[in-house]
C-alpha positions as CSV (number, residue, x, y, z in Angstrom):
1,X,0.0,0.0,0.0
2,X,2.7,2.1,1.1
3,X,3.9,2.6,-3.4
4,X,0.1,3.3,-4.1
5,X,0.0,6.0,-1.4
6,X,3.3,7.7,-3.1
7,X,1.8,7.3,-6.6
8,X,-1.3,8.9,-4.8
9,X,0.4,11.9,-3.6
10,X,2.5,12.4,-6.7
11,X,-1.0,12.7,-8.6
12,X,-2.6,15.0,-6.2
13,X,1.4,17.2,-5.9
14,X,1.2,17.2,-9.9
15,X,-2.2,17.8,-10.6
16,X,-2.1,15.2,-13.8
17,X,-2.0,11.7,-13.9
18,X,-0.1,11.4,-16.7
19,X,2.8,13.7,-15.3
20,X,2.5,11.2,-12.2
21,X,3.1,8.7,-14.2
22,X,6.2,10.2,-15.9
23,X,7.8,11.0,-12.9
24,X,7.1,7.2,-11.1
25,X,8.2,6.1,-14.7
26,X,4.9,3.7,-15.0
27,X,2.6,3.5,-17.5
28,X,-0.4,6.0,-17.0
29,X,-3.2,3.2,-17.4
30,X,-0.7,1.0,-14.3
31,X,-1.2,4.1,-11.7
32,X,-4.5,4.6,-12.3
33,X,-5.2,0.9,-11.7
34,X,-3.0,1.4,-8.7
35,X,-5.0,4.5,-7.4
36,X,-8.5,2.5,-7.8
37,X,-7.1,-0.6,-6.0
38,X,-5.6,2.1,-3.4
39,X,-9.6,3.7,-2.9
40,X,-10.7,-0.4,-3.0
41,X,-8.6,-1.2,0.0
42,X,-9.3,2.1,1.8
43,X,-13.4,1.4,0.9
44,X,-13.4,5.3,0.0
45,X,-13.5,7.4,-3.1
46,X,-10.2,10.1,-2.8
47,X,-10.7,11.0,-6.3
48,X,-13.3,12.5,-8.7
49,X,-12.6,11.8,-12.1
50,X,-13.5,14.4,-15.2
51,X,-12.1,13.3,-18.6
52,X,-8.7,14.2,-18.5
53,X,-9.5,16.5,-14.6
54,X,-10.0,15.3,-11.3
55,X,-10.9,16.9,-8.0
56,X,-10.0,15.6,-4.7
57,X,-13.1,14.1,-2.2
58,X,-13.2,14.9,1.4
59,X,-12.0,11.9,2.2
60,X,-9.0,12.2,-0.3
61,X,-8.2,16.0,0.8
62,X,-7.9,14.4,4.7
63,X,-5.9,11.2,3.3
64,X,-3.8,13.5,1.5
65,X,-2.5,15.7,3.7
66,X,-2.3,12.9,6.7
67,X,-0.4,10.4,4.2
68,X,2.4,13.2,3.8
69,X,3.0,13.1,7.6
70,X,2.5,9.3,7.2
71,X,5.5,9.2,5.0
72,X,7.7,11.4,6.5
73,X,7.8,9.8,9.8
74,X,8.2,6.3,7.9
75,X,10.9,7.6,6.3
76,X,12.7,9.0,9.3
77,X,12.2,6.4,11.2
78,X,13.7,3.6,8.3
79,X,16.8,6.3,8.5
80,X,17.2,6.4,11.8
81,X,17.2,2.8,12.4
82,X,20.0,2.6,9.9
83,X,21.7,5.3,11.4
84,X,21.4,3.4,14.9
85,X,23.4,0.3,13.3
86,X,25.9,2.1,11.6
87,X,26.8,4.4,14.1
88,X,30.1,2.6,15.9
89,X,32.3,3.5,12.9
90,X,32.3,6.3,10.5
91,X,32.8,4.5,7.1
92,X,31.9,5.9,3.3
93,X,29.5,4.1,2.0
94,X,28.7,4.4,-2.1
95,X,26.0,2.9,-3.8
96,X,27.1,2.0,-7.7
97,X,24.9,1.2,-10.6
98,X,25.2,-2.3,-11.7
99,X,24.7,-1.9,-15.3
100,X,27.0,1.0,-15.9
101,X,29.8,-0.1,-17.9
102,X,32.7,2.5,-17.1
103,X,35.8,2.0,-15.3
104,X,35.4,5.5,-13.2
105,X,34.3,4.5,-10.5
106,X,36.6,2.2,-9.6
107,X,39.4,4.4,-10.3
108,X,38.0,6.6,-7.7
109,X,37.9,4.3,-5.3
110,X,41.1,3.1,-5.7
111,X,42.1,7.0,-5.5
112,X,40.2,7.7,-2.6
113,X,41.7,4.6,-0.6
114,X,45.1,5.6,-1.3
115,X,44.7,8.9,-0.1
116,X,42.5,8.1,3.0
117,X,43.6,4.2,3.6
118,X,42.1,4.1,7.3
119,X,38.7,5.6,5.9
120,X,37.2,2.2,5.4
121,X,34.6,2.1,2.2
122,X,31.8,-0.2,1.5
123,X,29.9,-0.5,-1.3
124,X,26.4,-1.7,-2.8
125,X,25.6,-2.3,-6.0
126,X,21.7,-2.2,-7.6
127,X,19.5,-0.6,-10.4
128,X,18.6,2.9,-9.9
129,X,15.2,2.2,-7.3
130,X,17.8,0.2,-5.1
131,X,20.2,3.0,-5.4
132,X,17.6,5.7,-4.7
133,X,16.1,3.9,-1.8
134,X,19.3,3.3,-0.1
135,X,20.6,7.0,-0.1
136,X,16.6,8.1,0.9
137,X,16.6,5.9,3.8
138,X,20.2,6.3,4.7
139,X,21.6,3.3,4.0
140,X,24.4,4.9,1.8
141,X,26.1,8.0,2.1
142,X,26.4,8.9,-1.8
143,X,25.3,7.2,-5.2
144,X,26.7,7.1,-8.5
145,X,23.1,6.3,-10.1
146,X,21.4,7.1,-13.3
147,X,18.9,10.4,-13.3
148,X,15.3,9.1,-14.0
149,X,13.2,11.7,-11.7
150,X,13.5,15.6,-11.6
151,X,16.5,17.2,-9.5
152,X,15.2,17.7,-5.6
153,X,16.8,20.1,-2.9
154,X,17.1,17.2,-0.6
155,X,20.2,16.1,-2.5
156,X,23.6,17.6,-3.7
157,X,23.2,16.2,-7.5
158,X,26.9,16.4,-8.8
159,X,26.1,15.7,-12.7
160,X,29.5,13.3,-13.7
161,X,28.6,12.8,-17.9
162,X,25.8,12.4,-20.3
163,X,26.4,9.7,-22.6
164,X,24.2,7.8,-25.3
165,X,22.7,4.3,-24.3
166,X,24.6,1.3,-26.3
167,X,23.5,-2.7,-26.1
168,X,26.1,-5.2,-26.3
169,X,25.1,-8.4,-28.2
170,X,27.6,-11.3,-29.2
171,X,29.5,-11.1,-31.9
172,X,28.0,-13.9,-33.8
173,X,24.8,-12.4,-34.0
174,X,24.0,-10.8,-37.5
175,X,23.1,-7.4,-35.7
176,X,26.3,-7.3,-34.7
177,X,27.5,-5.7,-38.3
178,X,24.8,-2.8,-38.1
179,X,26.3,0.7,-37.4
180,X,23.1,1.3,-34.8
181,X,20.7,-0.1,-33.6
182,X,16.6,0.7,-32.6
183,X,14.5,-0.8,-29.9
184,X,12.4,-2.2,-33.1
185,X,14.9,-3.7,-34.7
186,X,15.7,-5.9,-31.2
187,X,12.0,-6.7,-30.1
188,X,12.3,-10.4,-31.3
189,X,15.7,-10.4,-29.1
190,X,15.7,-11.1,-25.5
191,X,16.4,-8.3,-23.5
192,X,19.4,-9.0,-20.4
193,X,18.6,-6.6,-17.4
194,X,21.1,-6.3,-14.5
195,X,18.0,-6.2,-11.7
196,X,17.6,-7.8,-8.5
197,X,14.7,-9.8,-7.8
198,X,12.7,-7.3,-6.1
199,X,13.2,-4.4,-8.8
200,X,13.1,-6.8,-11.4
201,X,9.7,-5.3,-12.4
202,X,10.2,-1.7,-12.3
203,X,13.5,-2.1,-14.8
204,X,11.6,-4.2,-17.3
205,X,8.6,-1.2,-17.1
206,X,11.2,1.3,-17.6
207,X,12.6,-0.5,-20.2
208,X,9.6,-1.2,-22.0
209,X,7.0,1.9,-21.4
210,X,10.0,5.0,-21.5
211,X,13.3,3.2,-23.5
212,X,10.7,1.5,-25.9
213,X,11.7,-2.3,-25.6
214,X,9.1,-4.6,-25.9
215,X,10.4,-8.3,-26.7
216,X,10.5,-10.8,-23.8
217,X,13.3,-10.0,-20.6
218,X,16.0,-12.0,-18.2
219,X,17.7,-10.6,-15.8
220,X,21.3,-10.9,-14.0
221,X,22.4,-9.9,-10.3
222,X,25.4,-8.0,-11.6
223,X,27.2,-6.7,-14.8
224,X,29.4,-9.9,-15.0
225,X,26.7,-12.6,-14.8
226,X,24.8,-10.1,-17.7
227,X,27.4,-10.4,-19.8
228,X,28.0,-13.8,-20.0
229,X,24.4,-14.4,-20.9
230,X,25.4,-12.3,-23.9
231,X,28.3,-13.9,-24.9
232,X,26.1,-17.5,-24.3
233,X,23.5,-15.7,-27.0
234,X,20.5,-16.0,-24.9
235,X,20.1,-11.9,-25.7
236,X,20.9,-8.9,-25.8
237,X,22.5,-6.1,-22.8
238,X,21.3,-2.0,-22.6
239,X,24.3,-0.4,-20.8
240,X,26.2,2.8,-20.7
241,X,29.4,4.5,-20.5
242,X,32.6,2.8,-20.7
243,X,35.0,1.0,-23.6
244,X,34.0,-2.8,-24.1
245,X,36.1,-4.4,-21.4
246,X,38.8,-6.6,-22.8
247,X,38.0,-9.7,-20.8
248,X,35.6,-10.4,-23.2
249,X,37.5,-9.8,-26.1
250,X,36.1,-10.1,-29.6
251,X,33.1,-12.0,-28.3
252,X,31.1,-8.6,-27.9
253,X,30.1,-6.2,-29.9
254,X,28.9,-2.7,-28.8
255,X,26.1,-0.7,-30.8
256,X,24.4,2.4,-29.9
257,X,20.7,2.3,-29.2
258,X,18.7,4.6,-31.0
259,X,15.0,6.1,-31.0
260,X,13.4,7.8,-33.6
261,X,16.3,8.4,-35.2
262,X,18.6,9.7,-32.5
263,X,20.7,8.3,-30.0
264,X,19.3,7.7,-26.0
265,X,21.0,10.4,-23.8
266,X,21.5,9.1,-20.6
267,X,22.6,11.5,-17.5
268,X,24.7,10.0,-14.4
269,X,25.2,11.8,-11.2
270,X,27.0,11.4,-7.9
271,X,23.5,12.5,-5.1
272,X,23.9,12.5,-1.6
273,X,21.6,14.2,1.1
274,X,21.9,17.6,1.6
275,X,22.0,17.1,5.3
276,X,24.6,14.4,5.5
277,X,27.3,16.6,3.2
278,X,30.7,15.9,5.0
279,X,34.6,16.3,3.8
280,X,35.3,12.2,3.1
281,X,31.8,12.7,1.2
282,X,32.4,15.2,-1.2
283,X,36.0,14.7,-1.6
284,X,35.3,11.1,-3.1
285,X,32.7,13.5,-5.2
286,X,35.5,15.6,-6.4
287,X,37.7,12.4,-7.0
288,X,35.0,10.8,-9.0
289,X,33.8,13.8,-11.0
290,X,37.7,14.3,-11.7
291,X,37.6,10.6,-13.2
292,X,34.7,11.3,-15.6
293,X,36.4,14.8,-16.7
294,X,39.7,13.4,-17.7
295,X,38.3,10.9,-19.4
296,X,36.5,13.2,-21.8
């Protein structure tokens, strides 16, 4: 209930349902079928519907505004319980998105531990909802993640690079001699998504409803496992940024993705909360920003 209620306030903040449903990058028929089985469970109406319009019930106005509270304190209190655990030592801890390809961020790391080697630094890996989730409820300190939703004051957003989306398919396949490639041209392909199992979902809807990829999906845990499904020809892998890594050698081919003509621009960005900037923080920013700008 607790995803319905978000997609609920997101409606009422935006005043659209299809804005709503760009910003929780659904489909806009999927969240309105969320908000009616939302008003089922509740046994209330919170919204009345007018073509395109609605207006908000009594009932809706008072769930509104109480839900925001609701939220909030959820939120805090997820934080602060991972603040509680993580409190004997100070340690950096990065979240890192699986299915970016580049060799940045582990030069930064690398960096950073050399220049700070009693600084211990964990890290997490996940698709950008794991990412997201784990910096909002403070289970990371700072994220090297994709941008799918609209810059918020909450966060320091340190833009890194925009670079266009690329698959990687094996070399034996016959796509793998075409110059570029569209999310037509690949829908009788399966599609390899690096997802765990509970975001598997919400990659293959953003895949599908906003890249435009509608043939059938797997998924891998990591970037490794992802590519050796590739190699293995059960499909095709979206991914971004980096040179083809030589482990795999002539086995892979790289081809950018386009749509309607034009490559998919995708922007990456180090975020971390606002109120838990620190030195070790944004010096591993400036390390990792300086990895992305001398490699341009």
């Amino acid at each position: 209930m607790l995803r319905q209620i978000k997609y609920f306030q997101t409606i009422v903040h935006l005043g659209s349902f299809t804005e709503a449903a760009e910003e929780c990058y659904i489909s806009q028929s999927a969240i309105s079928q969320q908000i009616q089985a939302l008003e089922h469970e509740l046994g209330v109406k919170l919204l009345n519907r007018q073509n395109r319009k609605f207006t908000l019930t009594p009932a809706g106005e008072y769930f509104y505004k109480k839900s925001l509270v609701l939220t909030a304190d959820f939120e805090k209190l997820c934080r602060d319980t991972v603040k509680l655990a993580n409190q004997d030592d100070f340690q950096l801890r990065i979240g890192y998105l699986a299915c970016y390809g580049g060799y940045e961020f582990r030069l930064a790391v690398a960096e950073f531990a050399e220049k700070y080697p009693n600084i211990p630094v964990s890290i997490i890996t996940g698709n950008h909802e794991d990412l997201y989730n784990a910096l909002r409820l403070g289970g990371v300190d700072l994220v090297l993640n994709d941008q799918r939703r609209a810059f918020s004051d909450e966060y320091v957003n340190r833009l890194l690079t925009t670079s266009n989306c690329n698959i990687e398919i094996a070399a034996r396949n016959p796509i793998a001699d075409m110059e570029y490639v569209t999310a037509e041209e690949l829908k009788d392909i399966t599609c390899i998504l690096v997802a765990s199992q509970n975001q598997q979902e919400t990659e293959r809807t953003y895949y599908r409803d906003i890249v435009g990829i509608h043939g059938d999906f797997l998924f891998a845990e990591n970037l490794e496992a992802a590519r050796l499904m590739v190699v293995g020809g059960k499909g095709f892998l979206p991914i971004e940024g980096g040179e083809q890594p030589p482990q795999f050698g002539s086995s892979l081919r790289r081809i950018p993705l386009l749509r309607e003509g034009k490559p998919i621009r995708r922007t990456y960005c180090a975020f971390w909360k606002a109120d838990n900037s620190g030195y070790y923080i944004e010096d591993f920013a400036d390390i990792l920003k300086s990895k992305f700008t001398n490699g341009n």
